[in-house]
Structure formats: C-alpha cells, structure tokens
VOBA-1610 file (N, C-alpha, C; in pm, whole numbers, padded with zeros to 5 digits, always signed):
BEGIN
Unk-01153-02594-01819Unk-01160-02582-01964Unk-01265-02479-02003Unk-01238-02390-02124Unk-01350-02305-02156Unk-01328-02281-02326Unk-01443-02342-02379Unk-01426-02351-02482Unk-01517-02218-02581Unk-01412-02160-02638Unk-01478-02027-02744Unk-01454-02127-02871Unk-01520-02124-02965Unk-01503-02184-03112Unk-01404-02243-03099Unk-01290-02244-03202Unk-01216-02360-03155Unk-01131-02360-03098Unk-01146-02266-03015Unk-00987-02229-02932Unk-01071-02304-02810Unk-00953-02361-02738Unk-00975-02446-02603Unk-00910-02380-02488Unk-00965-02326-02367Unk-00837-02267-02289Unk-00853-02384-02208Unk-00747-02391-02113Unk-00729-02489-02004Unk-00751-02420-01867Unk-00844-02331-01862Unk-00863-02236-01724Unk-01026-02185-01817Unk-01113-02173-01700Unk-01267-02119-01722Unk-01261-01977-01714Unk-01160-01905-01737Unk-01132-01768-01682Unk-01031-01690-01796Unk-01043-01586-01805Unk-00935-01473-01915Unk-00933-01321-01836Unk-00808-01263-01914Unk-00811-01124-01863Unk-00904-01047-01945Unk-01012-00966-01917Unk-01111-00905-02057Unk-00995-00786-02073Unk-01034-00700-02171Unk-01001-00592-02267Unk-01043-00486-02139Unk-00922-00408-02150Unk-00991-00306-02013Unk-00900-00194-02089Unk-01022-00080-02171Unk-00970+00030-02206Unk-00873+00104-02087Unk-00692+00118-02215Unk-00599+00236-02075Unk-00563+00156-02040Unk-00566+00059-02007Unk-00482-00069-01889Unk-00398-00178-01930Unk-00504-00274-02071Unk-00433-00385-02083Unk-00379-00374-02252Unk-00238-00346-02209Unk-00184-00305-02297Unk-00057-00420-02320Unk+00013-00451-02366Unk+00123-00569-02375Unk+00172-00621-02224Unk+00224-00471-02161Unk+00290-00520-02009Unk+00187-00589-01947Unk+00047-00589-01903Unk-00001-00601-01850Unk-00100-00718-01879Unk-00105-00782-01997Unk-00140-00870-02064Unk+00019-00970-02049Unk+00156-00937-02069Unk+00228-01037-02016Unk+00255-01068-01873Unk+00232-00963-01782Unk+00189-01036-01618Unk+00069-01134-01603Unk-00001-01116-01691Unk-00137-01187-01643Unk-00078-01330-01707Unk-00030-01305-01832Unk+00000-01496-01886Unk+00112-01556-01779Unk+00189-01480-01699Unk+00305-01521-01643Unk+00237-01563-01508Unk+00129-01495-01432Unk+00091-01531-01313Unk-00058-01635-01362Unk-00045-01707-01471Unk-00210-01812-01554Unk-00316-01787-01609Unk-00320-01668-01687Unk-00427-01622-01736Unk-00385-01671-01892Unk-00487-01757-01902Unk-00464-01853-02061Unk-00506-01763-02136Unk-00579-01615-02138Unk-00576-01589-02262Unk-00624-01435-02203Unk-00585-01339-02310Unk-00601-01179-02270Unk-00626-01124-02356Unk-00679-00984-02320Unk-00716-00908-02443Unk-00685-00767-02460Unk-00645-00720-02559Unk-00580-00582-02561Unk-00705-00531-02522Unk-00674-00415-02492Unk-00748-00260-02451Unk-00864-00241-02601Unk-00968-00163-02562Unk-01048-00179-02651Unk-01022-00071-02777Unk-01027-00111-02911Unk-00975-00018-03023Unk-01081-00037-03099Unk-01118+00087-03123Unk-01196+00165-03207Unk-01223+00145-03314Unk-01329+00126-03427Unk-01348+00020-03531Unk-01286+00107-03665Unk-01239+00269-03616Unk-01224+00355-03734Unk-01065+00359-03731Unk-00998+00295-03621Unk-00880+00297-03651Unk-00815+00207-03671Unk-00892+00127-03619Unk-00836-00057-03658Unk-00860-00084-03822Unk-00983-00052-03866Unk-00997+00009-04027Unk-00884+00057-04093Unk-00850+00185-04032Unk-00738+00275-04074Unk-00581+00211-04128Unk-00558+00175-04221Unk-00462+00090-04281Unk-00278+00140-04186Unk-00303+00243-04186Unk-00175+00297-04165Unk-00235+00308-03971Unk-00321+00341-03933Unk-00324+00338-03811Unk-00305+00189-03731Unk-00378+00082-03770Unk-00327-00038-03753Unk-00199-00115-03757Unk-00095-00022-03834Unk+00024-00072-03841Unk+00114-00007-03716Unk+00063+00100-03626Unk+00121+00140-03478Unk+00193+00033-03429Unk+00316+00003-03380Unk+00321-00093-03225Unk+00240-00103-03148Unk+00166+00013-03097Unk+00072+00009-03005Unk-00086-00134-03013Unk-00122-00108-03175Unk-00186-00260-03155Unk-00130-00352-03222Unk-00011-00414-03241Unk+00027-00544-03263Unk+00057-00633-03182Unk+00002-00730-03207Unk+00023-00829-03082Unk+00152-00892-03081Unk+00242-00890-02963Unk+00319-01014-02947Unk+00319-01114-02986Unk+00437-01170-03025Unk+00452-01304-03075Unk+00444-01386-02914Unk+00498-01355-02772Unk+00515-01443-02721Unk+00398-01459-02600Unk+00269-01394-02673Unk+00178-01393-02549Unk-00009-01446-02653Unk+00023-01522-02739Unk-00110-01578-02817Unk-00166-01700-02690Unk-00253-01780-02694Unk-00356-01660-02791Unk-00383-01541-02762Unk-00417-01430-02818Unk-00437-01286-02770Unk-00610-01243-02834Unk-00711-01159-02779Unk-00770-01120-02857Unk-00752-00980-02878Unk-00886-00917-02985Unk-00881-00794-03000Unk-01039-00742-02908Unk-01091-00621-02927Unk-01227-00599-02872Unk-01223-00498-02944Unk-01350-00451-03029Unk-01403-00365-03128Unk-01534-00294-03036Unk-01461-00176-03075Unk-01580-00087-03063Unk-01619+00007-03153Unk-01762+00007-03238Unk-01767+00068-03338Unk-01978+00051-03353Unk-02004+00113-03438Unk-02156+00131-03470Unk-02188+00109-03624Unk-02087+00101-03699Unk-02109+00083-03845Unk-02106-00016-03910Unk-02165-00118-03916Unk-02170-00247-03989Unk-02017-00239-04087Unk-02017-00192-04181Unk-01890-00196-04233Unk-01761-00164-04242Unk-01732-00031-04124Unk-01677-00026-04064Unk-01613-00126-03949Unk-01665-00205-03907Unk-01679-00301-03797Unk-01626-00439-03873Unk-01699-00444-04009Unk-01633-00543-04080Unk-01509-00543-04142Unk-01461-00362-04151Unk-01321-00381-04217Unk-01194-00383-04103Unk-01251-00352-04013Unk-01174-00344-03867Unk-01202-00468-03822Unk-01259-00562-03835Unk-01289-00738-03803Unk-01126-00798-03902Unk-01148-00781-03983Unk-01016-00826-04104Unk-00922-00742-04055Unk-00904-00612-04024Unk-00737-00604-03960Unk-00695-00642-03891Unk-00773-00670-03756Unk-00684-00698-03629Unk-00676-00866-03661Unk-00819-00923-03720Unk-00724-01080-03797Unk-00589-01110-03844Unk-00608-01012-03902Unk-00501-00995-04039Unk-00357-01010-03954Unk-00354-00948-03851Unk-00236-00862-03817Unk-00209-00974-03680Unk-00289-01084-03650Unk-00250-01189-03553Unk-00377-01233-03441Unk-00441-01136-03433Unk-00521-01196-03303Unk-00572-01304-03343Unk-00612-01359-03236Unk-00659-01522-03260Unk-00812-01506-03214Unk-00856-01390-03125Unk-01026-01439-03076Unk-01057-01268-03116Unk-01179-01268-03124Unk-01239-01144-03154Unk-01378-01154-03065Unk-01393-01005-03012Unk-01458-00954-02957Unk-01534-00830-02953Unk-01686-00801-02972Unk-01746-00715-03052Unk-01790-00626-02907Unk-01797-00518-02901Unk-01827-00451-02772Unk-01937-00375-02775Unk-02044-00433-02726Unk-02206-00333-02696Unk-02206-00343-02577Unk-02096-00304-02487Unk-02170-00288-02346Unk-02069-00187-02310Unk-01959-00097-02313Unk-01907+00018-02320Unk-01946+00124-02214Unk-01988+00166-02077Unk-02063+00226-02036Unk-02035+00398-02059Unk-01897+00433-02101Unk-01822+00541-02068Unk-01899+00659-02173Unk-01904+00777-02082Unk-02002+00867-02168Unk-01927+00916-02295Unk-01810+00914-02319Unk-01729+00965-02420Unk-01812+00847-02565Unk-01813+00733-02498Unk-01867+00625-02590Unk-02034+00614-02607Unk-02111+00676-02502Unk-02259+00703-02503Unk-02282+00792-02636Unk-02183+00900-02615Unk-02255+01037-02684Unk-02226+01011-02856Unk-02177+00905-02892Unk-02141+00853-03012Unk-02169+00751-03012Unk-02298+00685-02964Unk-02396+00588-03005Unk-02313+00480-03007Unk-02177+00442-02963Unk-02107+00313-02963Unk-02151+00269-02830Unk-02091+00132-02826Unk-02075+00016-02683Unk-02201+00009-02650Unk-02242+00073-02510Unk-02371+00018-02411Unk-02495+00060-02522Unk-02481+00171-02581Unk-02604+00254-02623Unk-02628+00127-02694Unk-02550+00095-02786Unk-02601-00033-02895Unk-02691-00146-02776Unk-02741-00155-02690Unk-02786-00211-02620Unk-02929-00182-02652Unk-02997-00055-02692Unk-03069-00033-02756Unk-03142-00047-02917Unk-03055-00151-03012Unk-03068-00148-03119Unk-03018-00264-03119Unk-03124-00348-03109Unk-03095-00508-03139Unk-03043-00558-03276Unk-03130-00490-03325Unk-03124-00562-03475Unk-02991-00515-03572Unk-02935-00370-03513Unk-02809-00324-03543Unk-02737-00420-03492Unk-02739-00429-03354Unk-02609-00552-03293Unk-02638-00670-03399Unk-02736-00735-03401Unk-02716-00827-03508Unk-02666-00871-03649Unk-02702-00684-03684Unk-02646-00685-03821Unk-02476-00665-03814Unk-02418-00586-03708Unk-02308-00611-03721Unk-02210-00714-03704Unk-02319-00821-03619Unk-02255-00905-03575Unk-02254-01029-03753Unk-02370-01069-03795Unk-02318-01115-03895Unk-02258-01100-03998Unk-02252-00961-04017Unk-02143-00942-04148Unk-02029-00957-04133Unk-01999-00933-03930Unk-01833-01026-03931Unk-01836-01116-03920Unk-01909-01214-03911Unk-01909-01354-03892Unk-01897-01402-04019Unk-01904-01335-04091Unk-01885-01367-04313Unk-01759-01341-04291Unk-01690-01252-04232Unk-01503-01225-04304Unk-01473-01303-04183Unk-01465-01303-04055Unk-01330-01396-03945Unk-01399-01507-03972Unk-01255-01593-03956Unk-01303-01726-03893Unk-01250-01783-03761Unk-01182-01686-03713Unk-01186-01666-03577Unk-01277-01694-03498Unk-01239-01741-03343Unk-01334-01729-03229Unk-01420-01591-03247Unk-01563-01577-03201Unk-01589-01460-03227Unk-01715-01421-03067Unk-01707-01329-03048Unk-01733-01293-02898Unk-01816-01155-02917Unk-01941-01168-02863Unk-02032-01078-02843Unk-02010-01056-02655Unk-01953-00849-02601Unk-01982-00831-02509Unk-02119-00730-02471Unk-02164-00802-02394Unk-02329-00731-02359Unk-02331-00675-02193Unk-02408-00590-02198Unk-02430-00582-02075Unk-02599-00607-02078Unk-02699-00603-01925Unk-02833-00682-01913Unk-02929-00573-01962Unk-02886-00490-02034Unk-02973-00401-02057Unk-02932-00231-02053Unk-02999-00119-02161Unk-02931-00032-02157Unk-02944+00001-02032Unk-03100+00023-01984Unk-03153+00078-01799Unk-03218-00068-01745Unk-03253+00010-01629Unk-03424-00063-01590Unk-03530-00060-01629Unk-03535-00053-01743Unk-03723-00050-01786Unk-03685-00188-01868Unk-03883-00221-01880Unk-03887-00375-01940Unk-03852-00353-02092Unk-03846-00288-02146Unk-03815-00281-02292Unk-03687-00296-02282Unk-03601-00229-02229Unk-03462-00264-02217Unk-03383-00392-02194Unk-03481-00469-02081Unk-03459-00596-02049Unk-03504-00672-02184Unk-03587-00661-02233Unk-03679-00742-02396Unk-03573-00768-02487Unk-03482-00591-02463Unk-03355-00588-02596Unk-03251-00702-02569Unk-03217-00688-02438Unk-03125-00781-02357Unk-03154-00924-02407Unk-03286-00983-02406Unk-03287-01108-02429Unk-03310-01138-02576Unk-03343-01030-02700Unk-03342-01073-02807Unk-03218-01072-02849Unk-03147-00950-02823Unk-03024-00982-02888Unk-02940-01118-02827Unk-02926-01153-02711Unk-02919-01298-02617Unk-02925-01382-02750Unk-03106-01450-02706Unk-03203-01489-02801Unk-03121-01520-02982Unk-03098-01413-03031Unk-03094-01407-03160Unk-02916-01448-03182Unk-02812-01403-03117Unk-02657-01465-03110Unk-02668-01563-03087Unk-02770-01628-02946Unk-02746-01799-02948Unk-02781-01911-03043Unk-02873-01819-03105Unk-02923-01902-03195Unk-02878-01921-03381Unk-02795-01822-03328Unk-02703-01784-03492Unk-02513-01837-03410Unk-02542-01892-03336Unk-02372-01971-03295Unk-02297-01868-03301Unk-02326-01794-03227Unk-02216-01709-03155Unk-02111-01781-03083Unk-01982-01797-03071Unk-01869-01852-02981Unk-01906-01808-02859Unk-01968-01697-02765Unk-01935-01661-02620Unk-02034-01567-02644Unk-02088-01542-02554Unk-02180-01438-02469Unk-02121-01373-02362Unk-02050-01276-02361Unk-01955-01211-02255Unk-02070-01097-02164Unk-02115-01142-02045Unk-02209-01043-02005Unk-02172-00989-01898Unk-02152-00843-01863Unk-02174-00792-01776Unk-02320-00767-01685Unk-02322-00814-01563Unk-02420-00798-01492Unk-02476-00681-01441Unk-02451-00593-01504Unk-02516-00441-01520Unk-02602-00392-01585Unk-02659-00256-01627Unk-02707-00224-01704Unk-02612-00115-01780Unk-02638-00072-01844Unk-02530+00052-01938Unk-02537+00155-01805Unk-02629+00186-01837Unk-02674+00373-01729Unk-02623+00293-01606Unk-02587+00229-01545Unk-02583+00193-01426Unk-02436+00183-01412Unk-02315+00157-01533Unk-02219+00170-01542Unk-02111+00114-01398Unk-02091+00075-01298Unk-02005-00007-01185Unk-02072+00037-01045Unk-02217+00146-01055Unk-02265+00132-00952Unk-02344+00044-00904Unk-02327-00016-00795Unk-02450-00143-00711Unk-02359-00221-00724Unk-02435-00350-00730Unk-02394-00519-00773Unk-02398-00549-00911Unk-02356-00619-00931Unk-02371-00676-01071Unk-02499-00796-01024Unk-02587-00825-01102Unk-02681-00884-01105Unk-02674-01057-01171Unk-02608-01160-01084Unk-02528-01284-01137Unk-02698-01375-01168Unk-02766-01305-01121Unk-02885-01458-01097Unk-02927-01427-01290Unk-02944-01286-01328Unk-02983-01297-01439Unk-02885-01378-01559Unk-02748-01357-01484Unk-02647-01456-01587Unk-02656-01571-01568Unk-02705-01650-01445Unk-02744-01811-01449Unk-02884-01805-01480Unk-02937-01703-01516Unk-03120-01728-01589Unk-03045-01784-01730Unk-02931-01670-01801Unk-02909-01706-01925Unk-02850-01797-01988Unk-02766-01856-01871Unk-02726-02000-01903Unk-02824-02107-01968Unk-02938-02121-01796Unk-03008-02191-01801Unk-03093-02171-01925Unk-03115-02100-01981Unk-03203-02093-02156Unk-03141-02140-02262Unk-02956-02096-02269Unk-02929-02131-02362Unk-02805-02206-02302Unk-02804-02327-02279Unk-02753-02447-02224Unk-02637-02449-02331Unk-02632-02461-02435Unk-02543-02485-02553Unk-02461-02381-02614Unk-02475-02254-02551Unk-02375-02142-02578Unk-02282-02116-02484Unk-02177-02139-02502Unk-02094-02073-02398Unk-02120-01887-02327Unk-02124-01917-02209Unk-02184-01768-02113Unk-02057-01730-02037Unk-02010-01633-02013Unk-01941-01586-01966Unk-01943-01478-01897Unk-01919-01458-01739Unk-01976-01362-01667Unk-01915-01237-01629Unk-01933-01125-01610Unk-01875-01014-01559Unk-01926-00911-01469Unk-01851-00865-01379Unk-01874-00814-01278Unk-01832-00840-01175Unk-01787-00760-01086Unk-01756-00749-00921Unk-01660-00913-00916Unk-01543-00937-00987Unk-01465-01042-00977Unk-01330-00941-00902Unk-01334-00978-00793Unk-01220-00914-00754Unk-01089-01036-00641Unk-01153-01118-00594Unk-01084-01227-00551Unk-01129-01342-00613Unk-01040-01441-00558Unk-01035-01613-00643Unk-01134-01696-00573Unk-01182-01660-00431Unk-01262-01785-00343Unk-01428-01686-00407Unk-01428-01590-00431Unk-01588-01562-00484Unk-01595-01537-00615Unk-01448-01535-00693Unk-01539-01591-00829Unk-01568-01751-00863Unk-01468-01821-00792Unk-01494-01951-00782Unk-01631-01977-00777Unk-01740-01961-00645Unk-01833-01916-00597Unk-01936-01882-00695Unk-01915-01803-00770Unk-01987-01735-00905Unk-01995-01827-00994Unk-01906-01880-01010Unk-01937-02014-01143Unk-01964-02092-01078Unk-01975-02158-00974Unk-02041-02248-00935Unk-02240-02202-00895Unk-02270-02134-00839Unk-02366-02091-00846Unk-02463-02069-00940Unk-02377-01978-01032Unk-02446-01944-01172Unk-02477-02092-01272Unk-02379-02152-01251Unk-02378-02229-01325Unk-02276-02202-01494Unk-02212-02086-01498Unk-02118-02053-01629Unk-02033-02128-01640Unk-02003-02076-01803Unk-01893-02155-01881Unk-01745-02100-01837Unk-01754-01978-01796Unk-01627-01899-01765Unk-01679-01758-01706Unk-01540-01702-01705Unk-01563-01565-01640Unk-01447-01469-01706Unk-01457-01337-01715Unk-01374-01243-01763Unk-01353-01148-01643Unk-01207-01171-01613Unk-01168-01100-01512Unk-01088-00943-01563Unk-01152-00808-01485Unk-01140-00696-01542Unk-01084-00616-01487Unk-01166-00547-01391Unk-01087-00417-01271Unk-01017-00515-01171Unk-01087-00668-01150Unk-00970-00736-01006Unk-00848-00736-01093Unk-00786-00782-01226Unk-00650-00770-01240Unk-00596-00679-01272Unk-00627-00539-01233Unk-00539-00435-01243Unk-00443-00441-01153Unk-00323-00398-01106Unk-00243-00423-01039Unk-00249-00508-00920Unk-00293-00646-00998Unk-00302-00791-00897Unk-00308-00881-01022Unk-00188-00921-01080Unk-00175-01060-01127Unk-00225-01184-01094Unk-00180-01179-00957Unk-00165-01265-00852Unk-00326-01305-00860Unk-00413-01260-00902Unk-00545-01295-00901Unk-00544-01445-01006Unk-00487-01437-01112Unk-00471-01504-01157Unk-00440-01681-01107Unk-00307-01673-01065Unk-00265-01783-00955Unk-00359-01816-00882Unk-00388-01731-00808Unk-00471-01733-00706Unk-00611-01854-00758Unk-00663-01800-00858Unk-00794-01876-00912Unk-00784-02033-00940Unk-00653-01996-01070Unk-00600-02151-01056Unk-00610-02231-00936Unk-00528-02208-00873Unk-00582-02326-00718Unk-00678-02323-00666Unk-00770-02228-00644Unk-00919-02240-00610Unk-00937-02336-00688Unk-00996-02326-00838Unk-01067-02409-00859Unk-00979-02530-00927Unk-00887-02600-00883Unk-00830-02659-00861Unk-00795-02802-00709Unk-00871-02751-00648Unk-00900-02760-00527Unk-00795-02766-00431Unk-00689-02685-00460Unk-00537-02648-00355Unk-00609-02543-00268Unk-00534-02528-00185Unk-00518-02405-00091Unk-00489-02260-00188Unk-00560-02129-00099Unk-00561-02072-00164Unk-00382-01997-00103Unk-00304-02007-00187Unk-00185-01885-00196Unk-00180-01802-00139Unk-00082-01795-00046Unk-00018-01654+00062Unk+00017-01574-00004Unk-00041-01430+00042Unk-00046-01310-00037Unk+00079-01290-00040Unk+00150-01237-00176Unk+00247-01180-00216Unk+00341-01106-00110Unk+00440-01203-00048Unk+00524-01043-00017Unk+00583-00955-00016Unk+00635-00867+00025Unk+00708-00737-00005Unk+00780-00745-00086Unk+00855-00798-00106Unk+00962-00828-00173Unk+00886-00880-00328Unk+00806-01004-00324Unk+00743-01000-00473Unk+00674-00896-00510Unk+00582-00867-00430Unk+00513-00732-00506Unk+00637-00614-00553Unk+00701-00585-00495Unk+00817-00513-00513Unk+00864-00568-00681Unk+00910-00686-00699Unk+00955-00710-00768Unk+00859-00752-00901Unk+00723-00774-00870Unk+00604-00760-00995Unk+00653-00641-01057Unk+00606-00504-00949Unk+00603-00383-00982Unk+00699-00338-01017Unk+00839-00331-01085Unk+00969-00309-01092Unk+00974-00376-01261Unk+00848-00511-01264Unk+00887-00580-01400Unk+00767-00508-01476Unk+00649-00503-01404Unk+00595-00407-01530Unk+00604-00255-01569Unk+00675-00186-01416Unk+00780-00054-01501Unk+00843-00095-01607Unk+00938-00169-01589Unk+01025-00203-01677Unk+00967-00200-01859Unk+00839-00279-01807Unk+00762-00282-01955Unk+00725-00208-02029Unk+00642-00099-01904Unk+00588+00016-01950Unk+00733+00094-02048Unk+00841+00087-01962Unk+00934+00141-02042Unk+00949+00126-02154Unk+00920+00011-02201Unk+00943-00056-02313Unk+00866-00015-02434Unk+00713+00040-02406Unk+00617+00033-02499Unk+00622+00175-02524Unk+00658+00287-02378Unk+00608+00404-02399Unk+00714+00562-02412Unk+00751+00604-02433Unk+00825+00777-02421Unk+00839+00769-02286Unk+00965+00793-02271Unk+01023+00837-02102Unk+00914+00930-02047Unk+00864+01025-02123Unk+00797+01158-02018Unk+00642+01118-02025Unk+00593+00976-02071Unk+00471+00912-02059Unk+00496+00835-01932Unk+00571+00712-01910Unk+00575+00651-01814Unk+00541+00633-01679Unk+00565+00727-01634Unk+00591+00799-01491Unk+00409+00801-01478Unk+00343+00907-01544Unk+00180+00952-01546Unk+00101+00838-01576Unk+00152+00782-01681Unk+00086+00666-01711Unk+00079+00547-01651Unk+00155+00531-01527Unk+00158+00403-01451Unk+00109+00396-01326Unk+00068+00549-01306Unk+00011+00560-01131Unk-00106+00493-01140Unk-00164+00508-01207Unk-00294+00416-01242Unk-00285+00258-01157Unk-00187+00218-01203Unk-00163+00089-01181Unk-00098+00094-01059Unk-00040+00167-01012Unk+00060+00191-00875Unk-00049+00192-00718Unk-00169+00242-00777Unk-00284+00272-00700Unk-00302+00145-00629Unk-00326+00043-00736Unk-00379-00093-00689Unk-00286-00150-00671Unk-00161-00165-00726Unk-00042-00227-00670Unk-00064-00182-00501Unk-00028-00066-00451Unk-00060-00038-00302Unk-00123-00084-00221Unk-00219-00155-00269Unk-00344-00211-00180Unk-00353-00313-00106Unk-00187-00358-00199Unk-00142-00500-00108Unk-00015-00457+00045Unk-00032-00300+00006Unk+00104-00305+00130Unk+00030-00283+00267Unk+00122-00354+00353Unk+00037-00311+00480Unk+00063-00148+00523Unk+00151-00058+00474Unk+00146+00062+00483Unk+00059+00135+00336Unk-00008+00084+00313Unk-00114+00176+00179Unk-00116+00221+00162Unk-00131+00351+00252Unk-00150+00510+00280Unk-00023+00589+00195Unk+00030+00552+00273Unk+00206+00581+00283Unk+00252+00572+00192Unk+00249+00464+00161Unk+00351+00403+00034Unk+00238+00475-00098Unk+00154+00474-00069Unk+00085+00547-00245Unk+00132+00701-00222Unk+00090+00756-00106Unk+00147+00878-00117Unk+00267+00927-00170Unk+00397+00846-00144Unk+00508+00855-00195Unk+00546+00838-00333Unk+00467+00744-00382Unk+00520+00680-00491Unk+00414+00739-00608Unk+00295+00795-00557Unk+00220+00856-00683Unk+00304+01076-00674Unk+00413+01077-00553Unk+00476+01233-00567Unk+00601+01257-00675Unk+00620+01110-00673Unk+00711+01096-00780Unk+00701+01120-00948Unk+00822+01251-00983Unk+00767+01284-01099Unk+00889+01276-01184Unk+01009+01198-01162Unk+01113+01182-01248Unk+01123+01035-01266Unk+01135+01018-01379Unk+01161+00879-01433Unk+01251+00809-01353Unk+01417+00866-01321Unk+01502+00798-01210Unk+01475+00749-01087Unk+01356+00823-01027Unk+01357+00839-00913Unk+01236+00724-00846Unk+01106+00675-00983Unk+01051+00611-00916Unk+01095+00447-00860Unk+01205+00458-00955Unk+01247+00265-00930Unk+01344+00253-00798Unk+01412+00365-00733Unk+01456+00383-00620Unk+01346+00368-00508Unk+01246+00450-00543Unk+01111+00460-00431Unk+01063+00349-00436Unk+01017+00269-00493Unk+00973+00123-00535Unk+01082+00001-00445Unk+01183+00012-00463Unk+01298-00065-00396Unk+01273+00022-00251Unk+01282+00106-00221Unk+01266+00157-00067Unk+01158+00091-00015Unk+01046+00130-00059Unk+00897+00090+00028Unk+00895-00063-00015Unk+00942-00101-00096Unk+00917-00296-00100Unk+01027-00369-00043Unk+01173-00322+00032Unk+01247-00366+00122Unk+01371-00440-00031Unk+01378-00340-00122Unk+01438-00440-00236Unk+01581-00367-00231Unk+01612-00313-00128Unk+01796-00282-00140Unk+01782-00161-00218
//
C-alpha cells in the first residue's frame, strides 16, 4: 500500500514521469505488467498554461489507464499555478511539481534541479498550488543542488518546510542536481529523511533497476514507496517482477523470446498509434536499446534492429530476431 493524499495504491511503487519516454504506450505496458499508477513525461508549466497547447492529444490522458499523474516543470509561481488547473482540469488525478530536473537545457533556464537552490521559491510555488488542486500533490527533489553544506541546508529546509505544510509525497532522488546519474544515489540520506519526518510519505529514487534490490531499498531505508524510472524503460516486466518480491513469491523467469518479442511488437503498435509514420521508426530506438538487453544475442539483435529505417520493415526484423514467424 502507498498512500499519496487520498489516493491509495495497492503496490509501494509507480512508474515516475521520465521526460521522451513515458508517453501513453509506455505508461499502458507498465499498468498491464502492475504498475498502479504512472506518470506522463514531464510538461512544461508554459504550455500546460497554454489553453490551446493543452488541448494536443499528446497531453491528454487516457480514459483507460487512471489513476494517471502529471509532473510540472516551471519557475513562476503563477505560471505553475495556471498549469496546476489545466492538467487538473483535463483529468489527471495526482500532481507532481519538479525541482530536481538535472538536464542542462533545464539548468540554463533556472527550472527543475537549479530550484534546489531557492527554497523559499520552491515553497512559494508550492503553496499557491496547493490553493487551486485538490488533488494528490507531490513535491520531486533531489539531496541538494552540489556538495557543499549550504546546498545540503537547502535540501533539508525545503524537506523541513513541505513536511510540515502536508505535502502528499516527498519524491527524492538520491543525487545531487550537478551530479545528475553519475555515482550512486545516496539511500542512507533518504532513510535519514524518513526517520525525521515519520508522518510524510517519502519516496525514493535512484539506481532502481531490478525487483530483489529495490525490494532491499525499502526495506533498509525504511520508505513509504519508490518511483521506478530508467529500470522501466524497455522492461515492464520490472513491474511484475516487484509485485512478487515483495509479495513474498518467487521471483519470475525472465521473459522469453517469444514474449519479449511480443511486448515489443505491442508497444510499436502504440507508438503507431500516438505518432506520424516518419516519427516512429527514430523515435522508438530509444526503447529498442533496452528492449535488447534481454536477448541473449544483444549485440546482434540491436545492431539490426536500430539499421532499420522503413516503417515496414521493422516489425518483420522484430518477428525474425524474437523467433515470432
């Protein structure tokens, strides 16, 4: 169980918001292989604002995959608040505010991690949406912009100051901003933050890439949940997988040829669905990368299948290297 405000999931675990990636297809593999709850890709607080930009397909949520959240990234208190009321407006059920962002495109415009530096901004934006949703509402942090102690100080006031103003979730990455996916993620400081604020739900991030060591992670740390990010890129199956861990089943025989084959065949299919024939193809190697990782020919089979540059041709190559006729 993991409880955000009043939404209840029945799993301690979700897919987070992974700018480029989790887009409908990939948010309906994750509910199909147990991920109780997912989150679109992260959108921008000036376009979610944007009356006519918000009305795209691209961010409306499905009817058949709620609860769903959104994740905001933005620096303007009111901006942030009028982009809090669209993606409400328009269906999501949990909301999620993003100061931990590491990507320099998002540095050099003072959004995501940088706000790691400006406590009292994160705060202010955070309550003026807490006046319009009444939505679940989700602060993501990372432990600090760097390594210096002032940075760490910011880390725990803004902490400090959400737990104590009832924030729904504390979503932390065990990083620092500048440090962005190099090293470890740093879990002992996320069971320091438990242990302070006992009564907020904590939620951990970082280096979750299998089911027997994030299991491991919440038990250790001591968290309320975990947000699973880069492990479910082309691995659903992570999903399943967790369920029975902490469940106390056996953990699940890796996917074979033939399913992975046939995962990968259903979220082409999707991609088809959302995107322009002459997008598809470019836009899915991404995901084709990590799909590979499960074949015992890896090498091989990515080589082939990322040379492919006609729409016809990759669902033939896909059925070849996964034994699907």
């Amino acid at each position: 169980m993991l409880k955000l405000g009043r939404l209840i999931l029945n799993a301690p675990f979700f897919q987070a918001s992974l700018s480029g990636y989790s887009d409908y297809a990939m948010r309906r593999l994750a509910i199909d292989f147990g991920a109780p709850l997912t989150f679109a890709g992260v959108i921008l607080a000036k376009s979610a604002a944007h009356p006519k930009v918000i009305k795209k397909p691209e961010f409306q949520p499905h009817k058949d995959e709620h609860p769903v959240g959104a994740q905001l990234l933005g620096n303007e208190p009111e901006i942030m608040v009028k982009a809090a009321q669209a993606v409400t407006n328009i269906g999501y059920d949990v909301l999620d505010l993003n100061f931990a962002c590491p990507a320099p495109k998002v540095l050099r415009r003072c959004r995501g991690g940088y706000m790691m530096q400006e406590p009292q901004k994160v705060m202010d934006i955070y309550r003026k949406v807490r006046q319009v949703v009444s939505c679940p509402l989700l602060m993501k942090l990372r432990i600090g912009f760097d390594d210096t102690a002032q940075s760490r100080d910011n880390f725990w006031e803004i902490a400090s100051q959400a737990c104590s103003e009832n924030v729904d979730a504390l979503v932390v990455h065990g990083r620092t901003t500048l440090q962005k996916f190099r090293g470890q993620a740093d879990w002992q400081i996320l069971a320091e933050l438990k242990r302070q604020f006992p009564k907020t739900t904590i939620i951990g991030s970082g280096d979750l890439f299998d089911a027997e060591t994030i299991a491991q992670r919440l038990k250790t740390a001591g968290l309320d949940g975990v947000a699973i990010a880069r492990g479910a890129i082309g691995n659903p199956w992570i999903f399943r997988n967790l369920r029975a861990v902490l469940q106390g089943k056996p953990l699940p025989p890796p996917p074979s040829l033939t399913e992975q084959g046939e995962v990968i065949l259903k979220h082409y299919e999707l991609i088809c669905q959302l995107y322009a024939a002459a997008k598809t193809i470019r836009y899915f190697r991404k995901f084709l990368v990590n799909y590979c990782k499960l074949h015992p020919e890896r090498r091989k089979v990515q080589k082939a299948l990322l040379a492919v540059r006609k729409q016809d041709e990759l669902v033939p190559a896909i059925k070849q290297w996964y034994g699907l006729g």
